[in-house]
C-alpha positions in Angstrom: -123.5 120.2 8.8 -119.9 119.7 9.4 -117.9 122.8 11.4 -116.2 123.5 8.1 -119.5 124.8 6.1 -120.1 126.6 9.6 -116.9 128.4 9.5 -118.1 129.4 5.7 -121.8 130.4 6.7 -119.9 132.7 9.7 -117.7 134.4 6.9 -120.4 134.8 4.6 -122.3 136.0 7.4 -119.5 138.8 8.2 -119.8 140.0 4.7 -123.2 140.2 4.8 -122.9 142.7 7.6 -120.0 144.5 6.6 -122.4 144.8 3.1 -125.4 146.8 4.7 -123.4 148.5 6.9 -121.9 150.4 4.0 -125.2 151.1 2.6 -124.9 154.3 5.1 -121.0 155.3 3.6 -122.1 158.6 3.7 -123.5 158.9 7.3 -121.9 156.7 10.5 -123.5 153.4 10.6 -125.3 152.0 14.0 -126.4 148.9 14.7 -129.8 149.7 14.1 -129.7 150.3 10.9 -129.0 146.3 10.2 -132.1 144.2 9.3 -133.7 142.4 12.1 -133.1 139.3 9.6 -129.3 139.3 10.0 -129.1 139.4 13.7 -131.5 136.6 13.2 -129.5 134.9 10.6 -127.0 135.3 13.6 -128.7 133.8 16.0 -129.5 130.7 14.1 -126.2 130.0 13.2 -124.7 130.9 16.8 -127.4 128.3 17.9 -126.0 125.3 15.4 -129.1 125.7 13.0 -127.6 126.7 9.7 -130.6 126.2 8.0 -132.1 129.0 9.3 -129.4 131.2 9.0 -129.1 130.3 5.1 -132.8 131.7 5.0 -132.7 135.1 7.1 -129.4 136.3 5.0 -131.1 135.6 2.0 -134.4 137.5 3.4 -131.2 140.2 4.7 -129.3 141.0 2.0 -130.8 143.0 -0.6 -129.8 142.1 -4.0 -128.4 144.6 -6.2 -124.2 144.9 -8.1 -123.1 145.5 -4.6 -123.9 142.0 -3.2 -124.6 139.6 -6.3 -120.9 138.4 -5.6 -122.0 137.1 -2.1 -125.3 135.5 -2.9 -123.1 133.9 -5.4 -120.8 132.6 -3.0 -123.4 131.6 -0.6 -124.6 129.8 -3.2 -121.5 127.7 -4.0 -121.4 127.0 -0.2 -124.3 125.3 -0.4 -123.9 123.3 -3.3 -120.8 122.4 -2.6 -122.0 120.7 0.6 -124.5 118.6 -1.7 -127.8 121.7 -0.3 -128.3 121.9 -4.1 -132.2 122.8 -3.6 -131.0 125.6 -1.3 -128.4 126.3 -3.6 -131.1 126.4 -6.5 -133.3 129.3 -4.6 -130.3 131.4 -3.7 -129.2 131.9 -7.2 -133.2 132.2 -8.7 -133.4 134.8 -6.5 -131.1 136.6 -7.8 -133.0 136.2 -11.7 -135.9 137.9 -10.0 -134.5 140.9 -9.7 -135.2 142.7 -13.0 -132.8 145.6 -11.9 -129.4 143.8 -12.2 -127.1 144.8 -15.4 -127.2 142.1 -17.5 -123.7 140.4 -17.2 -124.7 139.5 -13.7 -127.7 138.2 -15.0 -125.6 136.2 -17.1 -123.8 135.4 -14.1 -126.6 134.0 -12.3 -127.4 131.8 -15.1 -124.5 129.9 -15.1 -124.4 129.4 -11.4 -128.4 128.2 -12.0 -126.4 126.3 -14.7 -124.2 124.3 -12.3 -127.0 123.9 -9.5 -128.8 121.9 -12.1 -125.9 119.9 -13.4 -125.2 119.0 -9.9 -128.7 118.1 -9.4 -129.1 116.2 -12.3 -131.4 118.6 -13.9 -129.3 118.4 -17.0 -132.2 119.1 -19.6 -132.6 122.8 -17.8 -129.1 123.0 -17.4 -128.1 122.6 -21.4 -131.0 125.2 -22.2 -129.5 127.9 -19.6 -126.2 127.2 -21.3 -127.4 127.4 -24.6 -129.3 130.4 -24.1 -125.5 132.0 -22.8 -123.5 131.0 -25.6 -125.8 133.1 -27.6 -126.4 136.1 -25.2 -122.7 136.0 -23.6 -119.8 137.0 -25.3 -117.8 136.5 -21.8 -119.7 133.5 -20.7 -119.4 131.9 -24.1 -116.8 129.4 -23.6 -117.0 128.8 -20.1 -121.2 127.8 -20.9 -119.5 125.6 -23.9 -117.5 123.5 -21.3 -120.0 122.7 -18.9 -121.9 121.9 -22.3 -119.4 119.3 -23.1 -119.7 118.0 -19.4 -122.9 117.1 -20.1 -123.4 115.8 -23.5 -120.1 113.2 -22.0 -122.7 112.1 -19.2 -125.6 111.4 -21.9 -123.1 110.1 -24.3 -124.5 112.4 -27.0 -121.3 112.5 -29.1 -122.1 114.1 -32.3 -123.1 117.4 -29.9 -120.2 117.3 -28.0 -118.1 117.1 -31.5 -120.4 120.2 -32.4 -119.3 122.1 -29.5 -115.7 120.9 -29.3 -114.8 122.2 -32.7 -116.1 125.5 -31.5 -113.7 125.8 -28.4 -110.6 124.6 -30.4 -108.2 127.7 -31.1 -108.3 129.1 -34.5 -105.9 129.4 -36.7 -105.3 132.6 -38.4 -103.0 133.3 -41.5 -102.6 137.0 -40.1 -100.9 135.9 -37.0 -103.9 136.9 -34.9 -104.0 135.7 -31.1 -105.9 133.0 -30.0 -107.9 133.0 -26.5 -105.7 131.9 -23.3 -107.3 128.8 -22.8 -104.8 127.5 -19.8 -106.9 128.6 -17.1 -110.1 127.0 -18.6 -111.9 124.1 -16.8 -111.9 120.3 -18.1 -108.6 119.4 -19.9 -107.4 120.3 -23.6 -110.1 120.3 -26.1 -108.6 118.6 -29.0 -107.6 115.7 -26.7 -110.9 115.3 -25.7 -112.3 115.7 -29.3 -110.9 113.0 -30.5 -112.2 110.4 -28.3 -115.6 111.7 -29.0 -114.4 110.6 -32.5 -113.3 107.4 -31.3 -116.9 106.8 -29.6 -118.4 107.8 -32.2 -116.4 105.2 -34.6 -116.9 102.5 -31.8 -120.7 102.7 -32.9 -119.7 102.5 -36.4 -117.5 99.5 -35.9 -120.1 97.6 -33.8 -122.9 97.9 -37.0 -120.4 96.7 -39.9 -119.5 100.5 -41.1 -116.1 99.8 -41.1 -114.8 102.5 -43.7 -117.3 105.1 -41.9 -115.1 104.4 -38.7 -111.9 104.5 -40.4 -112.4 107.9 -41.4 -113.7 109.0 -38.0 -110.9 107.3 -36.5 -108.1 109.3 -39.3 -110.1 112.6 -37.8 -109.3 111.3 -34.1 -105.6 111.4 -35.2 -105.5 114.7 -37.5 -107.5 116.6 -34.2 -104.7 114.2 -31.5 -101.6 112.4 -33.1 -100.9 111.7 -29.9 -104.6 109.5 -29.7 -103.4 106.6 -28.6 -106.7 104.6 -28.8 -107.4 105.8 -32.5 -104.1 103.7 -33.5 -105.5 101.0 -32.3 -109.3 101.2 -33.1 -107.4 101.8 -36.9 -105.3 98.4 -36.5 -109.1 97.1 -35.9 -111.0 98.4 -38.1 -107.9 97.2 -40.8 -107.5 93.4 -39.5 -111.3 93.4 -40.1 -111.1 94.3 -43.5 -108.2 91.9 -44.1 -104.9 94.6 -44.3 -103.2 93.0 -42.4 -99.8 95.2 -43.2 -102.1 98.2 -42.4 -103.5 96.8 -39.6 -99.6 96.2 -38.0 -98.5 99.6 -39.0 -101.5 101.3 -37.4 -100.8 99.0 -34.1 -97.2 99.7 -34.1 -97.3 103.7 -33.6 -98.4 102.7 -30.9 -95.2 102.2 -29.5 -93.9 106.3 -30.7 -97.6 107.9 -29.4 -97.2 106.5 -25.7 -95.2 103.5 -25.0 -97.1 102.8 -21.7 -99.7 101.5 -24.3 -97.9 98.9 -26.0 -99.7 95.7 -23.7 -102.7 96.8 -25.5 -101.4 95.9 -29.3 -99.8 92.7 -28.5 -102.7 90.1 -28.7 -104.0 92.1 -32.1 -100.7 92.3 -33.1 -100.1 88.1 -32.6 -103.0 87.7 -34.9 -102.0 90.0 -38.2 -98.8 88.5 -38.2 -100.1 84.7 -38.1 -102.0 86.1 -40.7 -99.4 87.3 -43.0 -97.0 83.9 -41.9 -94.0 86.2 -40.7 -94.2 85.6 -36.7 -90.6 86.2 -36.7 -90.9 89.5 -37.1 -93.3 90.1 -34.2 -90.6 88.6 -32.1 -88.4 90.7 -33.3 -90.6 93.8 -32.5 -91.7 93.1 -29.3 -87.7 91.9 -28.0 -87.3 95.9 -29.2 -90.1 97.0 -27.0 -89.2 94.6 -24.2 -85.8 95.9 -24.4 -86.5 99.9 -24.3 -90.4 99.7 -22.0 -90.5 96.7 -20.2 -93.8 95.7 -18.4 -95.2 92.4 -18.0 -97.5 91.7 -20.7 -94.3 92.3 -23.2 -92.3 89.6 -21.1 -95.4 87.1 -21.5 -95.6 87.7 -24.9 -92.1 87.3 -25.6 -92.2 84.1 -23.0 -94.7 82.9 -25.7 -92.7 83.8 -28.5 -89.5 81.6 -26.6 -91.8 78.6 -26.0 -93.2 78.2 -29.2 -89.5 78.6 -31.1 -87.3 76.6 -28.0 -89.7 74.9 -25.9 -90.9 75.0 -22.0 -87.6 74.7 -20.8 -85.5 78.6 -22.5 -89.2 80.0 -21.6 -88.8 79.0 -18.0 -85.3 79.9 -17.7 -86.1 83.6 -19.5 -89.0 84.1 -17.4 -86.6 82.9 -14.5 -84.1 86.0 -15.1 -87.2 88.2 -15.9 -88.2 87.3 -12.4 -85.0 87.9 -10.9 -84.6 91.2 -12.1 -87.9 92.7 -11.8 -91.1 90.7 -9.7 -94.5 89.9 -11.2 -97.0 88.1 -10.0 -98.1 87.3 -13.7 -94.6 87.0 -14.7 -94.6 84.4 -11.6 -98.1 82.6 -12.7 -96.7 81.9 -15.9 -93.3 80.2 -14.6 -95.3 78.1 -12.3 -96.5 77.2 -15.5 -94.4 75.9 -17.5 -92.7 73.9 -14.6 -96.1 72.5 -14.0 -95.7 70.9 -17.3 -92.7 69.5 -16.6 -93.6 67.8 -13.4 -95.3 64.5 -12.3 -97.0 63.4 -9.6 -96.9 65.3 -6.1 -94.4 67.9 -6.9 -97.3 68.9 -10.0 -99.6 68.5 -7.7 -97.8 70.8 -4.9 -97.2 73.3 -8.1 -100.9 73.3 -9.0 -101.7 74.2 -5.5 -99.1 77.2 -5.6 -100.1 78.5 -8.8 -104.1 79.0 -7.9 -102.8 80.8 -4.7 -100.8 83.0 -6.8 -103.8 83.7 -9.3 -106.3 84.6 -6.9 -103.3 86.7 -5.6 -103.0 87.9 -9.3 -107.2 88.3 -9.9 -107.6 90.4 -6.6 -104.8 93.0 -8.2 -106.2 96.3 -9.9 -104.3 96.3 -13.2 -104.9 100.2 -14.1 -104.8 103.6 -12.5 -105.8 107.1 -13.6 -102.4 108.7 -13.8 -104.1 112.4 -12.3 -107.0 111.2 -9.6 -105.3 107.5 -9.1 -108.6 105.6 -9.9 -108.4 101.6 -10.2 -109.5 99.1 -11.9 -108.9 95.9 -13.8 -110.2 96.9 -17.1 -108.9 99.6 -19.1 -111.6 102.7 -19.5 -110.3 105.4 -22.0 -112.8 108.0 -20.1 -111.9 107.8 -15.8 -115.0 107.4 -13.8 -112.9 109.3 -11.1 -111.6 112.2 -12.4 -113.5 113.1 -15.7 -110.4 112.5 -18.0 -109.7 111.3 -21.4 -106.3 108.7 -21.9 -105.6 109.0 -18.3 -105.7 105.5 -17.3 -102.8 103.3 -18.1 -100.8 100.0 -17.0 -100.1 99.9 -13.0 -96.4 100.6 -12.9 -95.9 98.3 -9.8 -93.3 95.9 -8.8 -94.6 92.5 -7.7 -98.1 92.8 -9.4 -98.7 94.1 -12.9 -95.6 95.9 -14.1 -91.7 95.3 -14.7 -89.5 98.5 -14.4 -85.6 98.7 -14.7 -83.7 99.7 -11.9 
């Protein structure tokens, strides 16, 4: 136990006593008239034994309106500090006593709720929930959150869809208010819908169901238009059914929804316009992108574009000025490159050398990051391990290792 959840036990402690003392409001208070259980509650914790301090203020405190708000936050101590089981008994406690109203009851369930969830009891947990978005007007939406927290961690994404259509506002032709929804926990609702859409379509994709997807995926969007990865789960889904033009207009929104995505399109984008003969035009595109959001991938692809059309020599001297203006350890990689293939003998040699330095340089680098917890990696994850989050995670905007900025 760290001094911290000490200094909280001590607080909690203070309340308890202020709490029975005030039982006697209408009569002067003496020390007396304070459970032997608190002083021994005391005792333990002045001793560094916080366990058994938890136990007497529990035995202590009487349970009634007066003091559910403290058993409650005793509660959220513990948890907090990873005592779920302890956590657990506090708040059951408070369900056996039959004479508290029953929005405290309600109460009680949803902190039962969390206990669970942070214990990995998640079956108990969704039926306590369940059972308050019946019973609890007040709870309702708060139970339906922590609902959608668990059905992300079992990937059950038909019932999170159930219950996210539930929590979005509605719309009323009478002008009616909504519910103020800014203080809620987790982040907006319709964001998060549709990438349960885009899950679900991801399962469609993988077994063949290609038109099935597409319409899950045209959902994503109408719930998101900002849904980045239902543009290009649609440019998918249409190369694989041969639409090629569909395919590119899908993959080019891209570039309007969030511009920090555009890396993502190129390779799928390379392929429809093979497809359709008209490569020009992609180099025409992505000189537009690499003009207005410049990052690395753009300047490779655009490299590629160079070499194909002009050869190893305008690639080099393009990726040479892309170098000078902005470092990248890809953009670097590549150069070494193409002047590889120019050379002979021990300078190519000296240049192979160079270039597996600079890729283990370039392989040890995290390529993403969660823009709100700052969570790494080198593969792109729609959903952030770190920080619970839908779209968070994008392109590392870094000088010298995956990203090219202007001045």
């Amino acid at each position: 136990m760290n001094e911290l959840f000490l200094l909280a036990l001590l607080f909690l402690a203070i309340g308890i006593g202020w709490l029975l003392g005030r039982r006697g409001s209408n009569r002067v208070s003496t020390a007396a008239e304070l459970p032997s259980q608190y002083y021994k509650g005391l005792n333990y914790l002045l001793d560094g034994r916080p366990d058994g301090a938890v136990d007497a203020f529990i035995t202590a405190l009487e349970v009634n309106s007066e003091t559910l708000e403290t058993h409650i936050a005793l509660g959220n101590v513990l948890r907090k500090k990873g005592e779920v089981d302890r956590a657990i008994r506090v708040h059951q406690n408070l369900l056996a006593r039959p004479s508290l109203p029953r929005s405290q009851v309600h109460q009680a369930h949803l902190e039962l709720a969390r206990d669970y969830i942070s214990a990995g009891l998640l079956d108990r947990a969704e039926r306590l929930l369940l059972d308050l978005v019946e019973e609890s007007q007040d709870l309702r939406r708060t139970a339906q959150r922590y609902l959608l927290e668990i059905y992300q961690s079992e990937r059950e994404w038909k019932r999170a869809v159930e219950v996210a259509l539930k929590l979005l506002p509605k719309k009323s032709l009478l002008g009616g208010s909504s519910p103020d929804t800014s203080k809620e926990r987790g982040q907006n609702v319709a964001v998060a819908l549709a990438h349960y859409y885009c899950e679900i379509a991801a399962g469609k994709i993988a077994r063949g169901k290609l038109q099935q997807a597409h319409k899950l995926l045209q959902q994503a969007l109408a719930t998101d238009k900002q849904c980045v990865r239902a543009s290009i789960m649609i440019g998918d889904v249409e190369y694989r059914s041969g639409h090629h033009k569909m395919a590119i207009k899908a993959l080019r929104k891209v570039r309007a929804q969030d511009p920090g995505y555009i890396p993502e399109t190129v390779s799928l984008l390379r392929q429809c316009y093979r497809e359709l003969d008209d490569e020009g035009a992609l180099k025409v595109y992505l000189q537009g992108c690499l003009d207005a959001h410049s990052s690395a991938i753009l300047v490779l692809a655009v490299a590629d574009d160079i070499r194909e059309a002009q050869g190893n020599d305008a690639a080099g001297e393009f990726l040479s000025a892309q170098l000078a203006r902005q470092p990248s350890l890809r953009g670097l990689s590549r150069l070494i490159s193409t002047q590889i293939e120019q050379s002979e003998g021990e300078e190519r040699n000296k240049l192979a050398v160079l270039q597996e330095l600079v890729g283990r340089l370039v392989a040890d680098k995290n390529a993403y990051r969660c823009v709100h917890c700052g969570f790494a990696g080198k593969h792109l994850h729609w959903f952030c391990p770190g920080c619970k989050t839908w779209g968070s995670i994008k392109t590392i905007r870094d000088t010298g290792t995956e990203e090219w900025n202007h001045p």
